[in-house]
C-alpha positions, -999 to +999 in steps of 0.1 A: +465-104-289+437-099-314+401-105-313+405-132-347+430-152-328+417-149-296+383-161-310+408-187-327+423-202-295+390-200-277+374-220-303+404-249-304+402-251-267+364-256-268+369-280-297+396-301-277+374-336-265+378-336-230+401-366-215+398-383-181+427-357-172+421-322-175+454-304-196+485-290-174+484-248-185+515-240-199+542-218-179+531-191-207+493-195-190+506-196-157+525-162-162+491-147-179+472-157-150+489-147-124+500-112-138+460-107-143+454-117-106+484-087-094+466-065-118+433-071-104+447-069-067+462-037-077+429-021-095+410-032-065+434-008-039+433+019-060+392+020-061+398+011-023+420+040-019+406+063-039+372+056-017+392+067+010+394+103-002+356+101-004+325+104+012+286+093+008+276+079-025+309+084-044+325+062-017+302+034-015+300+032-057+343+031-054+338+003-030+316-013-050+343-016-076+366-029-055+343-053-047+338-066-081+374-064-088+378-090-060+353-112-080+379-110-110+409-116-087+390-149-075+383-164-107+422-160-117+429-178-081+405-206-089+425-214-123+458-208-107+450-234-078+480-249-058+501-227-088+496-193-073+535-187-070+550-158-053+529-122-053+539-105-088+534-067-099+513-052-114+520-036-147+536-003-144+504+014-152+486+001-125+514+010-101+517+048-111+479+049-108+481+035-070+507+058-066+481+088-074+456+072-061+471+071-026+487+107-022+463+124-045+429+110-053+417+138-076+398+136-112+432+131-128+430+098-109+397+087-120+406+101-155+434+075-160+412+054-141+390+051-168+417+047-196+427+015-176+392+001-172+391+010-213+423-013-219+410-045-203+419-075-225+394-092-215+374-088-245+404-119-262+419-136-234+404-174-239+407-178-200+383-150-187+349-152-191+325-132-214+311-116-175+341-104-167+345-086-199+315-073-198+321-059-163+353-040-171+327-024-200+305-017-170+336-003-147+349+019-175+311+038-172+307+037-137+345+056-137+335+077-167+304+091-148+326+092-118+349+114-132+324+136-150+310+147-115+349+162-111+355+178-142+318+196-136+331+208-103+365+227-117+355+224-153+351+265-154+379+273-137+401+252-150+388+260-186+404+293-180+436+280-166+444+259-195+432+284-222+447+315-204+482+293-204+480+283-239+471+311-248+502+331-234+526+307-243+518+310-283+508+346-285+537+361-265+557+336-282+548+344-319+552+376-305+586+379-298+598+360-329+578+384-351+594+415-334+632+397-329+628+384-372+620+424-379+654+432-366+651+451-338+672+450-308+671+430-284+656+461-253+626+462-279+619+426-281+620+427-243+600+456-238+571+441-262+569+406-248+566+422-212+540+445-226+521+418-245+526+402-214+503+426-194+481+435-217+468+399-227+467+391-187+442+416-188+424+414-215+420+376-205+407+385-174+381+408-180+373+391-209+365+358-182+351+377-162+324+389-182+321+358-203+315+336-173+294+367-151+273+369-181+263+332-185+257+330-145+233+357-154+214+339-184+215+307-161+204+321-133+167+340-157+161+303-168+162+286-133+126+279-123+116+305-094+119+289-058+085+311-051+064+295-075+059+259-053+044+284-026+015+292-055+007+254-061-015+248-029-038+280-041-047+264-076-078+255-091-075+214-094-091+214-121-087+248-139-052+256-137-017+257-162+007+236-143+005+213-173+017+235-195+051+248-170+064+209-175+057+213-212+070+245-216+104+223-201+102+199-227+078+169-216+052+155-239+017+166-234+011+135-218+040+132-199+034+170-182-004+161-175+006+132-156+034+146-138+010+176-129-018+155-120+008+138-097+018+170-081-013+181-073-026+146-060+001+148-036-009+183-024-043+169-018-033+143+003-008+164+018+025+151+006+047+182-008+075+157-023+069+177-053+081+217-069+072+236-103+110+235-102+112+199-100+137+179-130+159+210-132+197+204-132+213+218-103+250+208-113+252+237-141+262+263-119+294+245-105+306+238-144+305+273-151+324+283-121+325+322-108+331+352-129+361+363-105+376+325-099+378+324-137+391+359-141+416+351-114+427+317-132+425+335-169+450+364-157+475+343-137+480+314-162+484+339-192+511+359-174+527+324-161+525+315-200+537+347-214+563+356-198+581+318-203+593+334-240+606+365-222+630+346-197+661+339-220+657+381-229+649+385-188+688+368-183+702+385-208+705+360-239+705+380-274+702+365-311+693+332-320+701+320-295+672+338-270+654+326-293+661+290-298+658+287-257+624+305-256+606+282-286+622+255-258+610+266-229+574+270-246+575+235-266+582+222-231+552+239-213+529+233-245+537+195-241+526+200-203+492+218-209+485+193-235+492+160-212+470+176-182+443+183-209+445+151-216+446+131-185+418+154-175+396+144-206+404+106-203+420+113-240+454+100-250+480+125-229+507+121-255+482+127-285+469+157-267+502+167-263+515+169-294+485+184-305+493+216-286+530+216-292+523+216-328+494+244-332+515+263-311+548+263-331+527+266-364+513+298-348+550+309-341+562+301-371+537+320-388+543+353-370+580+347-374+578+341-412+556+373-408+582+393-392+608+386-417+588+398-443+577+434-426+615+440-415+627+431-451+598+456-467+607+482-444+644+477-442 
């Protein structure tokens, strides 16, 4: 339904004069209702479930969802009255993300999660109210930030997973079509896709390593020193530069006078709730992982990825028809990386999907075209 005609239909109901008996919903209404009140049932275990994989503050703000979610299933009761009928499911959606929720609970969860809160129709149904649509807005936030707190915590190494995968799949892949279109045999082709194989494992690797060891490094020279709160009880109150340390950080000049001031009021009365480090993020580290977790995740997905287009040469298929079963094999794990990217980023899977599938057989493609040429020039 639209937003025009559900604006429509709200408008004629409102414009209806009301009559000593109130209207009989339609079985169509009934049906609307009462899938609504499975779906919020079903929204309300997964945040319930989901809770139960958690602990402290992420637990009780999932509760809290499932609370609210129980406010929504109410107001469908209330309409439905005596007409409640027998318990309906929820739409498939909502099942498969109970399902995860259940026996996995992880950031994919939350990611699709999100999605679902984002797909409310709320916003055009003439029977909820403009509060619960604005709650599912609210939910899809909460969930959003949720979910953001797990992609910060495997964000680095999973960044090298997903590009050491791709990676493999369409480099070792454009690399045996360029070799197999020059026309050499198929020992050669074998040979060079097991030796691309090894050498762009580690090349990833050390290349992750140092990438992600390197900005640990420059992180680590612009986190404020621990030391310096133990210099703040020997200052000069009033001759002293803590001002300008919460400047230097990017407050207004008023902004790090008062916060100073505050600091150093505290220490007079003896509270030490304050730091020179204080406002700094702590959560940076955990996005940019470990220089040897990455390297680790950057060498073993590229050599999972890379040696997918060497199989059908690995069995012993020759021709076209190695060929044909290797841009297979890597269309399907393309399509894979690109769904998980995708789930992950709360993005369209399919989208994502296709996205990779296509950049990487336009990459192939290329090399292959390129391939024909050199073996034709130097045939």
């Amino acid at each position: 339904m639209t937003d025009s005609s559900g604006v429509f239909r709200r408008k004629k109901r409102e414009a209806q004069a009301p009559s000593s008996e109130p209207e009989r919903p339609s079985p169509a209404d009934l049906r609307r209702w009462r899938q609504h009140l499975a779906d919020e049932q079903a929204e309300a275990a997964v945040y319930r479930d989901l809770a139960g994989r958690r602990t402290g503050e992420e637990r009780d703000i999932l509760l809290a969802l499932a609370a609210a979610e129980g406010r929504h299933e109410r107001h469908w009761r209330d309409l439905l009255g005596d007409e409640v009928g027998k318990p309906r499911l929820a739409d498939l959606r909502t099942r498969i993300l109970g399902f995860l929720a259940r026996h996995f609970g992880s950031v994919f969860v939350l990611a699709l999660a999100q999605r679902a809160e984002a797909r409310s129709t709320y916003d055009t149904d003439v029977d909820a109210t403009p509060t619960m649509a604005a709650d599912e807005r609210i939910h899809e936030e909460v969930v959003r930030a949720l979910a953001a707190r797990g992609r910060n915590r495997l964000s680095g190494s999973f960044r090298a997973a997903v590009f050491g995968a791709n990676d493999g799949l369409v480099s070792n892949l454009a690399l045996v079509l360029g070799v197999s279109a020059s026309g050499v045999g198929n020992h050669t082709v074998l040979v060079t896709g097991l030796a691309g194989l090894l050498a762009g494992a580690l090349s990833m690797g050390a290349g992750e390593y140092v990438s992600v060891s390197s900005q640990r490094e420059l992180l680590a020279a612009s986190t404020p020193n621990p030391q310096a709160g133990t210099a703040l009880p020997q200052l000069d109150v009033e001759a002293n530069e803590l001002a300008l340390v919460y400047q230097a950080r990017g407050m207004t000049a008023s902004d790090a006078e008062a916060h100073a001031g505050d600091v150093l009021a505290n220490l007079t009365s003896g509270v030490t709730t304050h730091s020179v480090g204080a406002g700094t993020n702590t959560d940076t580290d955990e996005a940019v992982g470990t220089g040897l977790g990455a390297a680790m995740s950057s060498f073993g997905f590229f050599a999972s990825g890379a040696l997918i287009p060497v199989l059908p040469y690995l069995f012993g298929l020759q021709g076209t028809l190695a060929l044909v079963v290797a841009a297979v094999l890597v269309g399907m794990a393309l399509l894979a990386t690109g769904a998980v990217v995708g789930l992950l980023s709360g993005g369209p899977p399919l989208r994502r999907a296709m996205r990779q599938l296509l950049i990487g057989y336009g990459a192939a493609a290329i090399t292959y075209l390129l391939g024909l040429l050199f073996g034709t020039a130097l045939g």
